[in-house]
C-alpha positions in Angstrom: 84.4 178.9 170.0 87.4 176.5 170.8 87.8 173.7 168.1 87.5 170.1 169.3 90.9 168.6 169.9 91.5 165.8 167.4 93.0 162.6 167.6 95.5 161.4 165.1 97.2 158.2 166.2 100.3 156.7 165.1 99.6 153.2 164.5 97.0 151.1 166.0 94.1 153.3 167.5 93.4 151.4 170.4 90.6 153.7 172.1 88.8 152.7 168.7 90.0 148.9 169.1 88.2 148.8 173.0 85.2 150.7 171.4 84.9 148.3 168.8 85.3 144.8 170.6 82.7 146.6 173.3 79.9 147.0 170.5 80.9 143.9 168.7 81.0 141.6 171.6 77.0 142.9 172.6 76.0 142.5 169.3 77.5 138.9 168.2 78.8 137.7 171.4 75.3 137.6 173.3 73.7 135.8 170.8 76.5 133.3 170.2 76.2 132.2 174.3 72.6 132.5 173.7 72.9 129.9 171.5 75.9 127.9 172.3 73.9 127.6 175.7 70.8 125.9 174.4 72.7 122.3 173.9 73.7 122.2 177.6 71.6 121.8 180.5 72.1 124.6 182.7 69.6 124.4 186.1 70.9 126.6 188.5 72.2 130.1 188.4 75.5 129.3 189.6 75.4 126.9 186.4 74.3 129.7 183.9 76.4 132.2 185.2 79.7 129.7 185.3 78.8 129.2 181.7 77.8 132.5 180.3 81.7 133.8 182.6 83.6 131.4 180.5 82.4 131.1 176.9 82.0 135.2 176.8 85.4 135.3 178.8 86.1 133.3 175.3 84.4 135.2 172.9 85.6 138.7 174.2 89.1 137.5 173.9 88.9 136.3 170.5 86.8 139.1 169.4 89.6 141.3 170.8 92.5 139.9 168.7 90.6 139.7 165.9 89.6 143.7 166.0 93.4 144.4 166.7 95.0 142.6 163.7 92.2 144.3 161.5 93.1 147.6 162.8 96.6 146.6 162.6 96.5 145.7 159.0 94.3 149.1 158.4 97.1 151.2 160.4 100.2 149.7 158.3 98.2 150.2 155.2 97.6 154.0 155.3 
């Protein structure tokens, strides 16, 4: 049996970077709308989906640069 190839990046892993701001985003990011969506009034669906598009557009990029510099400051440190 073949071994599984293995992946040793030089510098930022970015496959794991995208993975994480995937899982991150679901698991905080949902919630957070959830939330930050109860002190507006939102009556139709092109209302609620203008809003969840642009606060998660929002939370998805932060959540993105902040995964980066961690894994950033993780790559330079090994």
């Amino acid at each position: 049996m073949q071994p599984i190839e293995e992946y040793n990046p030089d510098g930022v892993d970015y496959a794991w970077v995208m993975q994480m701001t995937f899982i991150s985003t679901i698991v905080i990011g949902a919630p957070l709308v959830t939330l930050l969506s109860l002190g507006h009034t939102l009556l139709t669906w092109e209302e609620r989906v203008e809003f969840v598009v642009r606060v998660g557009a929002c939370i998805w990029l932060l959540t993105t640069v902040i995964i980066f510099f961690f894994a950033r400051s993780r790559a330079h440190d090994t």
